[in-house]
BALOBA-1460 file (C-alpha; in Angstrom, 3 decimals):
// residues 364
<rec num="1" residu="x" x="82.742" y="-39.516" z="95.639"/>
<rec num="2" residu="x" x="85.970" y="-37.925" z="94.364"/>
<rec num="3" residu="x" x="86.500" y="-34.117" z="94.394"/>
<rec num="4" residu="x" x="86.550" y="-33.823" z="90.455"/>
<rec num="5" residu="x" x="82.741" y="-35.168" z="90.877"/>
<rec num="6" residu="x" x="81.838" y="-33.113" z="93.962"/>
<rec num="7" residu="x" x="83.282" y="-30.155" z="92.510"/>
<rec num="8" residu="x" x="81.432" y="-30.303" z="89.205"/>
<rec num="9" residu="x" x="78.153" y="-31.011" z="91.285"/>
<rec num="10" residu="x" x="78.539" y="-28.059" z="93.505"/>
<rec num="11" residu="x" x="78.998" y="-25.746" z="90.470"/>
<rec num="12" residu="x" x="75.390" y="-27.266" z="88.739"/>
<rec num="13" residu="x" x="73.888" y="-26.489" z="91.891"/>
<rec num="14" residu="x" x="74.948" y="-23.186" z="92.524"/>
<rec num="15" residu="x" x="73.959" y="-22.262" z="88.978"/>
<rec num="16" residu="x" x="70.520" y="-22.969" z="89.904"/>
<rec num="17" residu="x" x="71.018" y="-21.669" z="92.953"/>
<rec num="18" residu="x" x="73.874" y="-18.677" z="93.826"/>
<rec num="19" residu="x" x="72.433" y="-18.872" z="97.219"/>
<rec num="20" residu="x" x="72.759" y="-22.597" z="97.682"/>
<rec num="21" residu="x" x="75.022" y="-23.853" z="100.440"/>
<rec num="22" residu="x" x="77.389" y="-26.473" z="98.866"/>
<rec num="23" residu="x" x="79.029" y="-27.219" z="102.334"/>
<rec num="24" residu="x" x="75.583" y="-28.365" z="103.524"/>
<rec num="25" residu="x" x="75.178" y="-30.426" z="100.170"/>
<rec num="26" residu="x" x="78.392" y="-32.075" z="100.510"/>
<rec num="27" residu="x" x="77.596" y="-33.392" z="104.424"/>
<rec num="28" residu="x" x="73.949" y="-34.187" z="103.304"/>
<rec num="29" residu="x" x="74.062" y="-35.217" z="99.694"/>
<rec num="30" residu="x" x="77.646" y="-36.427" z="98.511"/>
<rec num="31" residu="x" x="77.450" y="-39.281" z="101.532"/>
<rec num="32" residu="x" x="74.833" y="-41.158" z="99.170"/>
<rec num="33" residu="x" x="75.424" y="-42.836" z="95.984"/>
<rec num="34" residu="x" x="75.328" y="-40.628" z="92.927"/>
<rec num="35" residu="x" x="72.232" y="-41.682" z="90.960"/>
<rec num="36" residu="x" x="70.121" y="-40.389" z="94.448"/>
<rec num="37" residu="x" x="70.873" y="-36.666" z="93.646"/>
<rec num="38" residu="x" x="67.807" y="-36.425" z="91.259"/>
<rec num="39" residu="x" x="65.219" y="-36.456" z="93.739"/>
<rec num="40" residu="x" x="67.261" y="-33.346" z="95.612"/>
<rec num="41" residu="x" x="67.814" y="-31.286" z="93.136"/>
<rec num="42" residu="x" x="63.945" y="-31.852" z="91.967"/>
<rec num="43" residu="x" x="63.372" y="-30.748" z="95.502"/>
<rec num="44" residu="x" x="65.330" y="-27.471" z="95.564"/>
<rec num="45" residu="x" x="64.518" y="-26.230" z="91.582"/>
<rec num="46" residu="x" x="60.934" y="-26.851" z="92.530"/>
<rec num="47" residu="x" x="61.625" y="-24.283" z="95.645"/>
<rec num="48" residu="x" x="63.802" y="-21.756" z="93.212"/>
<rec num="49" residu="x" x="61.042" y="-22.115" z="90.458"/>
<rec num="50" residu="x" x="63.983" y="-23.546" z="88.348"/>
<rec num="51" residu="x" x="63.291" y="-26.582" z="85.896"/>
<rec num="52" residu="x" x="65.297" y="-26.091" z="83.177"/>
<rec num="53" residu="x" x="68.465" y="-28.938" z="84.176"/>
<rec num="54" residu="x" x="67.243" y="-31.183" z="86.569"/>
<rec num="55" residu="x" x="67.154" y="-34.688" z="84.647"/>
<rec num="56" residu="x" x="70.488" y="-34.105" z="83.215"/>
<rec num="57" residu="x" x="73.713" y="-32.257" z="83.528"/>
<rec num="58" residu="x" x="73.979" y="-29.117" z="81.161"/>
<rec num="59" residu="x" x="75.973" y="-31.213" z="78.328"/>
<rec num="60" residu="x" x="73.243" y="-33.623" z="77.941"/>
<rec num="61" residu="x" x="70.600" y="-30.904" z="76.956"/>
<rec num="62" residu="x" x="71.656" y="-30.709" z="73.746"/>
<rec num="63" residu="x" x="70.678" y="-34.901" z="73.187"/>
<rec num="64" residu="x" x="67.696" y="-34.612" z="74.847"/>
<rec num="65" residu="x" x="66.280" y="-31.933" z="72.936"/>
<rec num="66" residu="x" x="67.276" y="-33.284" z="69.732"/>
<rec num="67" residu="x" x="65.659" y="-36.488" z="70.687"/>
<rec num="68" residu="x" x="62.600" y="-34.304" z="72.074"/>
<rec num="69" residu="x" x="62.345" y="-32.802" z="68.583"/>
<rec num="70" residu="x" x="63.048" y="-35.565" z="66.436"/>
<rec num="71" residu="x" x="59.731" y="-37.199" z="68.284"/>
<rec num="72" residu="x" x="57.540" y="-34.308" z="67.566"/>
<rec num="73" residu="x" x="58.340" y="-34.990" z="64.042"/>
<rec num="74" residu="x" x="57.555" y="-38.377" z="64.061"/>
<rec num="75" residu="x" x="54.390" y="-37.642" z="65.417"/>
<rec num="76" residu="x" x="53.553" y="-35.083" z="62.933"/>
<rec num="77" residu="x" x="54.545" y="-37.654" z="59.946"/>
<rec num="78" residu="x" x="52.021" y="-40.474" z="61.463"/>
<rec num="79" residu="x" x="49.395" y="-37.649" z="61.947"/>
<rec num="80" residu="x" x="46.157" y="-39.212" z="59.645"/>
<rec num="81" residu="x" x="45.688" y="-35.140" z="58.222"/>
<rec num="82" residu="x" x="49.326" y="-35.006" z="57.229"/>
<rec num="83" residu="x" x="49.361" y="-38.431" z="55.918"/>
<rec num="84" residu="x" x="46.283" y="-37.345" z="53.622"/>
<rec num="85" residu="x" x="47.583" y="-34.384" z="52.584"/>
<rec num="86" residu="x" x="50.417" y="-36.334" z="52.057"/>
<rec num="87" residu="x" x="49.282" y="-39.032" z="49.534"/>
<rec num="88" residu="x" x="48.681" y="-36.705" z="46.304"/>
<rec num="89" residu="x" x="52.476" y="-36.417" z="46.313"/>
<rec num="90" residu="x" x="52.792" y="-40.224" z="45.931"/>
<rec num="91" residu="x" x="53.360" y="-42.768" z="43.214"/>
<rec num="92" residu="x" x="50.533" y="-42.918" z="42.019"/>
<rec num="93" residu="x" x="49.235" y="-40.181" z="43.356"/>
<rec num="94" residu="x" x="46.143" y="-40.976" z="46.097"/>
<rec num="95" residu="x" x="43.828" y="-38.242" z="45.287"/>
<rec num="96" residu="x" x="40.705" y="-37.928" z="47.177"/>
<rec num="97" residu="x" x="37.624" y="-36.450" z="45.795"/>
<rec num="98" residu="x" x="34.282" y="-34.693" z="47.250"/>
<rec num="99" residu="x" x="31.492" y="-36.391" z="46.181"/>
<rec num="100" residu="x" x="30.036" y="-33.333" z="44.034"/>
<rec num="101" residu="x" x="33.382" y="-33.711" z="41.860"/>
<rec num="102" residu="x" x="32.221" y="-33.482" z="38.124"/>
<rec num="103" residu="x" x="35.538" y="-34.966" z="36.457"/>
<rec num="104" residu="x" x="34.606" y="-38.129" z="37.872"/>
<rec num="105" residu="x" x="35.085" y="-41.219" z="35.099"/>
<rec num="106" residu="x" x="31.372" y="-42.521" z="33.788"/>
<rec num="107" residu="x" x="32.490" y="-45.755" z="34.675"/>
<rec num="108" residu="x" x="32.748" y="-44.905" z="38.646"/>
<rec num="109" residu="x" x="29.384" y="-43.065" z="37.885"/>
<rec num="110" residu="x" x="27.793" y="-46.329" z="36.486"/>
<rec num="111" residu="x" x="28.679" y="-47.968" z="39.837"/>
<rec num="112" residu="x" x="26.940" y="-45.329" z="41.703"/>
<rec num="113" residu="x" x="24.075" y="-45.568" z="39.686"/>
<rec num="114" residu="x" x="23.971" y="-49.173" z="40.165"/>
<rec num="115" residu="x" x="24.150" y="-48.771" z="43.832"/>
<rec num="116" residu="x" x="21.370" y="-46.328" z="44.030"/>
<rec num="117" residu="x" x="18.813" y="-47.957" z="41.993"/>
<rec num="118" residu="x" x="17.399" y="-50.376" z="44.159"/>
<rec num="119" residu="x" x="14.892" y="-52.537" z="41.679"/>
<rec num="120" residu="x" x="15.738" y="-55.685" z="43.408"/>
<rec num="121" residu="x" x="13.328" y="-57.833" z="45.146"/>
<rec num="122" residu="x" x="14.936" y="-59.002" z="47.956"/>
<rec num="123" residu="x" x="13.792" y="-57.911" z="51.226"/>
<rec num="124" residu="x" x="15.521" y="-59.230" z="54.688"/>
<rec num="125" residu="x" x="14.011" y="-61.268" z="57.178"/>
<rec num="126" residu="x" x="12.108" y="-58.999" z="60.294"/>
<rec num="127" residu="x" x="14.310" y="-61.303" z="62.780"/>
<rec num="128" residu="x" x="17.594" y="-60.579" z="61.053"/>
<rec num="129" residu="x" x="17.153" y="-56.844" z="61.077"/>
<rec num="130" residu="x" x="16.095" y="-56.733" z="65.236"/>
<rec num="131" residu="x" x="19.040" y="-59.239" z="65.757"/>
<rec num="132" residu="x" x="21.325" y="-56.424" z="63.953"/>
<rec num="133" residu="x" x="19.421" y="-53.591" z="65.358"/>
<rec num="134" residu="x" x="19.360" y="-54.730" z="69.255"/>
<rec num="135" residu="x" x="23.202" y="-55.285" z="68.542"/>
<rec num="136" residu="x" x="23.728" y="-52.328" z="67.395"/>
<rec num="137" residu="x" x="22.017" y="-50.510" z="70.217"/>
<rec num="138" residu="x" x="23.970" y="-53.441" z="73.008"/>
<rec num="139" residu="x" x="27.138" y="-52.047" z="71.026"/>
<rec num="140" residu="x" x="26.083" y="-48.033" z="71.704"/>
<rec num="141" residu="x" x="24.788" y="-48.569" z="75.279"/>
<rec num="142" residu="x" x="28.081" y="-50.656" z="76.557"/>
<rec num="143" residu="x" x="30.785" y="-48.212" z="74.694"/>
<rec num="144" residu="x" x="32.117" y="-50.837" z="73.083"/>
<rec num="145" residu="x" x="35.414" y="-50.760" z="71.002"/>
<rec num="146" residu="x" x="35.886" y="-51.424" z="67.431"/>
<rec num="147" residu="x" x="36.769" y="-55.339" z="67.808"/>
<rec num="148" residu="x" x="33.501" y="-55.902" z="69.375"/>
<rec num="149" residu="x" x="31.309" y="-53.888" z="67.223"/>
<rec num="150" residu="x" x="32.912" y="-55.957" z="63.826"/>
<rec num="151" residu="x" x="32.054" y="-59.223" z="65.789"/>
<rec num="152" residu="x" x="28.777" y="-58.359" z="67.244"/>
<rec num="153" residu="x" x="27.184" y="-56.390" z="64.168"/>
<rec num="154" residu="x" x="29.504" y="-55.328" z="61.211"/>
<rec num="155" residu="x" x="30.511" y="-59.565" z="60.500"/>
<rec num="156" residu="x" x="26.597" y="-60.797" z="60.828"/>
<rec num="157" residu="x" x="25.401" y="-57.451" z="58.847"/>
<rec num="158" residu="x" x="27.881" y="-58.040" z="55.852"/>
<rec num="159" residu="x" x="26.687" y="-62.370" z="55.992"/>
<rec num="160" residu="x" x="22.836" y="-61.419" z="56.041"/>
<rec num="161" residu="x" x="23.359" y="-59.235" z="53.131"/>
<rec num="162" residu="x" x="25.504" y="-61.731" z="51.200"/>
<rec num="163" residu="x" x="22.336" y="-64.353" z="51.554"/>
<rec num="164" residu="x" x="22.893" y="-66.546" z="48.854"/>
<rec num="165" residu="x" x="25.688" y="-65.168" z="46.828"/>
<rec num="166" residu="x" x="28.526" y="-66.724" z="46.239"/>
<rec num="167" residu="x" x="30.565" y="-64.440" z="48.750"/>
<rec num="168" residu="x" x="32.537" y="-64.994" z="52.321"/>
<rec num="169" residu="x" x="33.761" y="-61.991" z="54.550"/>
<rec num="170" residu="x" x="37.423" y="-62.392" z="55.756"/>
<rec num="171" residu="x" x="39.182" y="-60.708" z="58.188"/>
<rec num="172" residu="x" x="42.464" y="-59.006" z="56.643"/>
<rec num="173" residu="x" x="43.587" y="-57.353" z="60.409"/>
<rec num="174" residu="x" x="46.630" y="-59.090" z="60.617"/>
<rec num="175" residu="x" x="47.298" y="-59.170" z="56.462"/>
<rec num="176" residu="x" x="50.091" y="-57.161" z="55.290"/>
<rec num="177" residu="x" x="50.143" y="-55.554" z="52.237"/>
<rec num="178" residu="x" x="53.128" y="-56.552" z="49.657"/>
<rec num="179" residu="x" x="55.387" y="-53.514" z="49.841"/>
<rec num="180" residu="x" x="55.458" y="-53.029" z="46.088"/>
<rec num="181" residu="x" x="51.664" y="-52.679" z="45.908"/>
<rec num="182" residu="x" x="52.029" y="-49.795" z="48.637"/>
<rec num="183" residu="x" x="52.337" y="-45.752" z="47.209"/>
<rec num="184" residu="x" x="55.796" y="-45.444" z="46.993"/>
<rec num="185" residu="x" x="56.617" y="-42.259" z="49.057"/>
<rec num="186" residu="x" x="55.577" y="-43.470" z="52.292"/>
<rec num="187" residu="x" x="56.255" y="-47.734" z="52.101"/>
<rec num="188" residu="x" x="58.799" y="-46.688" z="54.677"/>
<rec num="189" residu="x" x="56.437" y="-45.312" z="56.887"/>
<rec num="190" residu="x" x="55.217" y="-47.232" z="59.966"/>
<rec num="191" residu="x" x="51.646" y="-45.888" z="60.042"/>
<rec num="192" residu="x" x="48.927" y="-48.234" z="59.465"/>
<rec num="193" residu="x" x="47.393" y="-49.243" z="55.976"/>
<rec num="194" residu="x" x="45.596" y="-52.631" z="57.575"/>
<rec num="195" residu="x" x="41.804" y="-52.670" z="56.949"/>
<rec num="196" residu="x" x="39.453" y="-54.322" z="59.153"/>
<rec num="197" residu="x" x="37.635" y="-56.646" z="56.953"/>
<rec num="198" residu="x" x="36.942" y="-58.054" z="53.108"/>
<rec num="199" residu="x" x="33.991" y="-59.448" z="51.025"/>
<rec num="200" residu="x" x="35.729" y="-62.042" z="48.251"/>
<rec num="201" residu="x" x="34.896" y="-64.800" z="46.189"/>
<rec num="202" residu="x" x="35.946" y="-68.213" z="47.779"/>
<rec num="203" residu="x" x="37.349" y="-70.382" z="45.038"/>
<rec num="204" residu="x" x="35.382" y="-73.465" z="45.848"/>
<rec num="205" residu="x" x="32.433" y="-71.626" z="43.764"/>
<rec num="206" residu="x" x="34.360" y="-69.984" z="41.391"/>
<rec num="207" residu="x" x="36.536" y="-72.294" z="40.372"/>
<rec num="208" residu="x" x="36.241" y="-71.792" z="36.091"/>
<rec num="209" residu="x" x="37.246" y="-68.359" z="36.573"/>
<rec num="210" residu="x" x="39.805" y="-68.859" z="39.088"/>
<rec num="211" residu="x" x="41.665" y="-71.228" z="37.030"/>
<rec num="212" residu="x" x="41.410" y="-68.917" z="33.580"/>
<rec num="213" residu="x" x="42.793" y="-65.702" z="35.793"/>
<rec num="214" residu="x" x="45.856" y="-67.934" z="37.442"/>
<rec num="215" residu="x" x="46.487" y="-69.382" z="34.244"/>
<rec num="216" residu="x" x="47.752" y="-65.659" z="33.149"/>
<rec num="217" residu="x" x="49.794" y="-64.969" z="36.196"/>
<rec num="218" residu="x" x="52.212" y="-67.635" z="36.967"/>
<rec num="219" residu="x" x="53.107" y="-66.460" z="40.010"/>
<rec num="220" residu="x" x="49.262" y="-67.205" z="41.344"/>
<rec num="221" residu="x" x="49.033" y="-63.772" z="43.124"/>
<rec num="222" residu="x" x="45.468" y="-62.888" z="43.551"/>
<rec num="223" residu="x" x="46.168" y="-59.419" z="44.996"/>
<rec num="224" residu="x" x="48.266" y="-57.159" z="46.591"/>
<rec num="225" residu="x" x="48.141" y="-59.087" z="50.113"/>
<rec num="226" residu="x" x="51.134" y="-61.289" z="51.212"/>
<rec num="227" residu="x" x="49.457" y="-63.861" z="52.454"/>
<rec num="228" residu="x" x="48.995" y="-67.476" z="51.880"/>
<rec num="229" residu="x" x="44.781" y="-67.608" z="52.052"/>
<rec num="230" residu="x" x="43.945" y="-63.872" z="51.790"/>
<rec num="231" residu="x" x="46.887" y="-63.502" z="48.726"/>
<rec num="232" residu="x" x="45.398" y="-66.715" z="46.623"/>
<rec num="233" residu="x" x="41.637" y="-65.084" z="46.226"/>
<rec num="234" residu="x" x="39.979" y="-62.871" z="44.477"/>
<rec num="235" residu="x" x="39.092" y="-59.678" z="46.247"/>
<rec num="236" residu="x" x="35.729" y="-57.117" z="45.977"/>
<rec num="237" residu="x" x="34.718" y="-54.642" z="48.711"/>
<rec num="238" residu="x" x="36.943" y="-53.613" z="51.240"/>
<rec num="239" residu="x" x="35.488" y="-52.776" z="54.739"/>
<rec num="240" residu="x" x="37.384" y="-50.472" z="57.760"/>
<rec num="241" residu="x" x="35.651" y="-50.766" z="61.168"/>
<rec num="242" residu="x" x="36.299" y="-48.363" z="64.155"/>
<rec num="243" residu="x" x="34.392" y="-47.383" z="67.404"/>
<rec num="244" residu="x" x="32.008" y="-44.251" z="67.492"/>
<rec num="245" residu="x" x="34.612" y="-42.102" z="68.824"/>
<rec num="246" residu="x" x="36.814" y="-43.368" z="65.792"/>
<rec num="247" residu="x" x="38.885" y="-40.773" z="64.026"/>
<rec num="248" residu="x" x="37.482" y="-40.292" z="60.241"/>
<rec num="249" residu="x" x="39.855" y="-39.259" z="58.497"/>
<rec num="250" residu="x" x="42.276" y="-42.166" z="60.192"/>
<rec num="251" residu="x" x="40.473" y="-44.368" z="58.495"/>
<rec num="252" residu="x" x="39.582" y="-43.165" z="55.148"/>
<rec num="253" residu="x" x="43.433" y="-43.448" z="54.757"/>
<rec num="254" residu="x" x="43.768" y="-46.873" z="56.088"/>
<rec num="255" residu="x" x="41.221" y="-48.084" z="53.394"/>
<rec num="256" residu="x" x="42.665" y="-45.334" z="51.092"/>
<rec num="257" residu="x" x="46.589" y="-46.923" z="50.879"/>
<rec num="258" residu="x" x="44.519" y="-50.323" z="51.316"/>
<rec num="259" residu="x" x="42.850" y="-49.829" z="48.100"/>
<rec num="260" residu="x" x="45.730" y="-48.751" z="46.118"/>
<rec num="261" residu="x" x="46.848" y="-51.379" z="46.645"/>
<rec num="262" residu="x" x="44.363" y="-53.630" z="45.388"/>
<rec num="263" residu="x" x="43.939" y="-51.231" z="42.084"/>
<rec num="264" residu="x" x="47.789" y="-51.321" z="41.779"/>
<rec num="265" residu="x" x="47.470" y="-55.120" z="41.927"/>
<rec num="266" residu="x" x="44.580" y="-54.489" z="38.952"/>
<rec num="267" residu="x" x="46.667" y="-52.408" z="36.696"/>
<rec num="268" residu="x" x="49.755" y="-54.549" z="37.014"/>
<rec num="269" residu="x" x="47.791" y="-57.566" z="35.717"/>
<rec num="270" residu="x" x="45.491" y="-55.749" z="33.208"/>
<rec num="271" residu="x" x="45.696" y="-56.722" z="29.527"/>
<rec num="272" residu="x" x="45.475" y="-53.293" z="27.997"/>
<rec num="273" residu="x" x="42.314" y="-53.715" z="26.274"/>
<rec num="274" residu="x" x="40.092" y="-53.666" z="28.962"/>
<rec num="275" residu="x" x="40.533" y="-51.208" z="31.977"/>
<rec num="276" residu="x" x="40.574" y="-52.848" z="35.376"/>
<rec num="277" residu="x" x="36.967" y="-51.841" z="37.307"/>
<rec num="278" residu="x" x="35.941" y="-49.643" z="39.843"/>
<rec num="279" residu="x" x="35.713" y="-51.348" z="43.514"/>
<rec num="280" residu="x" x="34.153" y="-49.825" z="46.615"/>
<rec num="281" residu="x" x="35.259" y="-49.513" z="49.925"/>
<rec num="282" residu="x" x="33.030" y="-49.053" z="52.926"/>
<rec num="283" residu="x" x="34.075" y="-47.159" z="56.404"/>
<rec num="284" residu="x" x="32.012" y="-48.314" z="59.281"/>
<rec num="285" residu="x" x="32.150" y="-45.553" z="62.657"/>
<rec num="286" residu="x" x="30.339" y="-47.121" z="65.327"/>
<rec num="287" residu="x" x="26.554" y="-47.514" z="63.496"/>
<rec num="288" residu="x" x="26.896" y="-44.765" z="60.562"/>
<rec num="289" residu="x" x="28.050" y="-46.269" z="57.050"/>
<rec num="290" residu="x" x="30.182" y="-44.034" z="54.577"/>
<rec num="291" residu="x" x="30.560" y="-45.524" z="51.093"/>
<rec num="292" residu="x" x="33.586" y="-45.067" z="48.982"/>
<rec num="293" residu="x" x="34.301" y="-46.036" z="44.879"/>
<rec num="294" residu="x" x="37.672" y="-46.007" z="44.242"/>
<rec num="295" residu="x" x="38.908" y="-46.200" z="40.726"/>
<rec num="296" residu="x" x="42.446" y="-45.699" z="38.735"/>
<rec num="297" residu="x" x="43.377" y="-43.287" z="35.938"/>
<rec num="298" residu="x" x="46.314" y="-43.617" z="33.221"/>
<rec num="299" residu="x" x="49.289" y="-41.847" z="32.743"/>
<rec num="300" residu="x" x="50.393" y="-40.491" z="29.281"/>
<rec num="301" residu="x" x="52.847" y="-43.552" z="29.082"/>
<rec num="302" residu="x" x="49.509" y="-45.536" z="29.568"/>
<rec num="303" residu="x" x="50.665" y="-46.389" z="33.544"/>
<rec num="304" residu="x" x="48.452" y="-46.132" z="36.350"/>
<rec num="305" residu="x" x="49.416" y="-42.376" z="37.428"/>
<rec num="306" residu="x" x="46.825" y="-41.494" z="39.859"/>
<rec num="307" residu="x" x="44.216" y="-43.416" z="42.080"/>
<rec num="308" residu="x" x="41.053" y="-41.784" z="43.055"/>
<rec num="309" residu="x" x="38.944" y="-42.049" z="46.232"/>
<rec num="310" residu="x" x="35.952" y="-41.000" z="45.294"/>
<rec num="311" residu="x" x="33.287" y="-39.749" z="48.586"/>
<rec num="312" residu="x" x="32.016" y="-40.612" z="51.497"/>
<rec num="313" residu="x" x="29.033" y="-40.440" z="49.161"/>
<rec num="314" residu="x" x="26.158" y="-39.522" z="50.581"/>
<rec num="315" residu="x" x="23.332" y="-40.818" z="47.905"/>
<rec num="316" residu="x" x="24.412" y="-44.257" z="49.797"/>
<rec num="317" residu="x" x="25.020" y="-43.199" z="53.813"/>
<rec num="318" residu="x" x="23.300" y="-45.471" z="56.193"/>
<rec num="319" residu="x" x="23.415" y="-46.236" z="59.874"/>
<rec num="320" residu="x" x="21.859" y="-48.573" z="62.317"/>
<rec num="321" residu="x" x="20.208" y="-47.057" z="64.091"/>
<rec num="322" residu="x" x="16.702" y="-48.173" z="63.477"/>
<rec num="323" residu="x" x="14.841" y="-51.015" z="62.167"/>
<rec num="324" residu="x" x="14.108" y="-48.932" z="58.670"/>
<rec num="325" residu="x" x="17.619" y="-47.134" z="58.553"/>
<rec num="326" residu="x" x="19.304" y="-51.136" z="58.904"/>
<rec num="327" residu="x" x="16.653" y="-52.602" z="56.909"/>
<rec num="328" residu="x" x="18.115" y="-49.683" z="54.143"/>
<rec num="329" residu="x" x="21.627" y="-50.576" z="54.418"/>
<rec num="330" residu="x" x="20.965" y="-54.177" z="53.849"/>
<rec num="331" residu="x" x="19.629" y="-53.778" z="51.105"/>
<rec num="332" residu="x" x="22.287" y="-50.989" z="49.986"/>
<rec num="333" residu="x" x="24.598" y="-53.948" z="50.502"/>
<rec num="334" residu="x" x="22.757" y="-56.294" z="49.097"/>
<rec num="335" residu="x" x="22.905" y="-54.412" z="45.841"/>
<rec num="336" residu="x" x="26.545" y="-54.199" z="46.249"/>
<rec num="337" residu="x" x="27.624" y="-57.362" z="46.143"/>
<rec num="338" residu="x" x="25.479" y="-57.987" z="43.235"/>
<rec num="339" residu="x" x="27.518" y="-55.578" z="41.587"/>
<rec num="340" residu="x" x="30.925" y="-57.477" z="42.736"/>
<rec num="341" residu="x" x="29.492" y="-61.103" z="41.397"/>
<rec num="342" residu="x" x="28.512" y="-59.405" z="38.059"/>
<rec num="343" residu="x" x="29.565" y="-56.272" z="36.447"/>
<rec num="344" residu="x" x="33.043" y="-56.368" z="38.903"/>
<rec num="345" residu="x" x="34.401" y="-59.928" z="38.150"/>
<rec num="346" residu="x" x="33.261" y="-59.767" z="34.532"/>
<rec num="347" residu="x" x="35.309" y="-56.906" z="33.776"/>
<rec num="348" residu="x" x="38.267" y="-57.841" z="36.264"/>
<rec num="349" residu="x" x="38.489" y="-61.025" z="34.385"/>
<rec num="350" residu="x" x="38.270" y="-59.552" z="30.867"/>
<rec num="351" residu="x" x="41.044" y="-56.786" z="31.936"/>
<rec num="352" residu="x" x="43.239" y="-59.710" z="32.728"/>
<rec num="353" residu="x" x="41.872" y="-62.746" z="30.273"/>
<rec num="354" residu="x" x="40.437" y="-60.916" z="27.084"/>
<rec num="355" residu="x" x="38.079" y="-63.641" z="26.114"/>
<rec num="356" residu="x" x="37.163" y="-65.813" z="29.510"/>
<rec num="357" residu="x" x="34.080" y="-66.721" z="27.974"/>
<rec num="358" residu="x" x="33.223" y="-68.513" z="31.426"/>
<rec num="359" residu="x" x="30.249" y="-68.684" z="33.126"/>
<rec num="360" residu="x" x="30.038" y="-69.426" z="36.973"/>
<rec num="361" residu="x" x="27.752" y="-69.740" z="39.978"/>
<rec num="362" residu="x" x="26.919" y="-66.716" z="41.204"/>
<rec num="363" residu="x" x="24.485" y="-67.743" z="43.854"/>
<rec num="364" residu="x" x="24.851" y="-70.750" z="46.119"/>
């Protein structure tokens, strides 16, 4: 080691330390190679109660807080309560409304009144509804994380309600979301806006009203997703799956900037005479179900200016965690995706083709 280093070294050390012998240093210390004087000076600053340079020399501080602080930042942009607070400020704004919020539009309040009114017949099958409910309780018992309670329950849940509709569930994990289709203020932003799952209409049964909607939209974009199977169909509820110990408001904005998108995609394509519809969104946290409607609102220059997410609302709540309490959310969605194969295509496919006048099979 030359004396410019040593020199420089003995001053560091005796600012820690006045009382520090750099004679004894330099026959102990300055032998070795230079990188082995961390675990030395760790040593004595531990000894003088002294931690404040002991990774780096005392011109390096500066970079290493900076760095420190520019972290802590980060961290604070990607945190889901910021983010949320976050998302009225965007474009469109992502507003999200208490369930007991009176300015709600009537059509969002139709929906919910749809939803609610259970007149329907159908009933599920006693097996189905122990298979669910001893997964369910497997799924509790074992801890399990998120991926294994959307393949062990949430997956066969969503397929026993479907029944016979003309429906599929789709996994949109991996998907990414076409950056134009994402609120504007934070499309930079690396935090997540991936759902777990979808309910859609495959095109093999819907093929009449999949060829009147792509005949309007050259470009054969079925939604706001940029990829090749998921982008080419037609999209209804939107599904977000996390563990028990999953964070809440984490995922009500994952399907929150999700869902944008998708009503983005709506009001892009709409033919001003007929608004684009309402579509739900469901958050699943280990076995309780919140439900979400999630609408848009126009602008005085007749633009999409603000999209709403309307709950968790509790009229519709469910969990499985009993044979009556999964027997009730089958049946809950049951009811909506009744809603999706009726009132929700018809008026997605008027907003986009004013006259379809089409007529497809809504039940296999």
């Amino acid at each position: 080691m030359d004396n410019t280093k040593r020199a420089f070294i003995n001053r560091w050390l005796e600012t820690i330390n006045p009382s520090f012998n750099s004679k004894f240093t330099a026959k102990k210390i300055y032998a070795a190679d230079t990188h082995l004087l961390v675990a030395p000076v760790k040593r004595l600053c531990t000894r003088t109660g002294s931690m404040t340079s002991i990774n780096s020399p005392p011109h390096t501080q500066s970079a290493t807080t900076a760095t420190s602080s520019s972290s802590n930042r980060r961290q604070q942009a990607l945190c889901p309560y910021r983010v949320k607070a976050n998302l009225k400020n965007t474009t469109p704004h992502v507003t999200y409304l208490h369930e007991s919020c009176e300015l709600v539009p009537d059509a969002a309040k139709d929906v919910l009144t749809f939803l609610v009114n259970d007149d329907d017949t159908w009933v599920p099958e006693e097996e189905d509804v122990a298979k669910l409910l001893k997964a369910s309780q497997k799924c509790t018992a074992d801890m399990c994380n998120a991926c294994s309670w959307l393949i062990d329950l949430i997956q066969p849940l969503l397929r026993t309600a479907i029944d016979d509709l003309s429906l599929e569930v789709w996994s949109v994990q991996t998907d990414t979301v076409d950056p134009k289709y994402q609120p504007r203020s934070i499309s930079r932003d690396s935090y997540n806006r991936k759902i777990s799952l979808v309910v859609g209409l495959p095109v093999n049964k819907w093929s009449s009203r999949y060829n009147a909607i792509s005949a309007a939209m050259p470009d054969q974009a079925m939604n706001h997703i940029a990829h090749v199977h998921t982008g080419s169909r037609l999209l209804g509820v939107g599904v977000e799956v996390k563990a028990p110990d999953g964070n809440q408001v984490e995922a009500e904005v994952q399907l929150g900037i999700w869902m944008t998108g998708l009503v983005l995609w709506m009001w892009e394509r709409q033919n001003k005479i007929v608004s684009p519809p309402p579509v739900v969104g469901c958050i699943c946290i280990g076995d309780r179900w919140e439900f979400y409607i999630i609408y848009g609102l126009e602008g005085p220059d007749s633009m999409l200016s603000e999209v709403c997410v309307w709950g968790p609302l509790a009229d519709l709540s469910c969990r499985t965690s009993s044979h009556r309490s999964t027997s009730i959310l089958l049946k809950r969605l049951k009811r909506l995706f009744q809603y999706v194969c009726g009132e929700y295509i018809d008026t997605l496919s008027s907003s986009i083709v004013p006259s379809p006048g089409l007529e497809d099979v809504r039940s296999g």
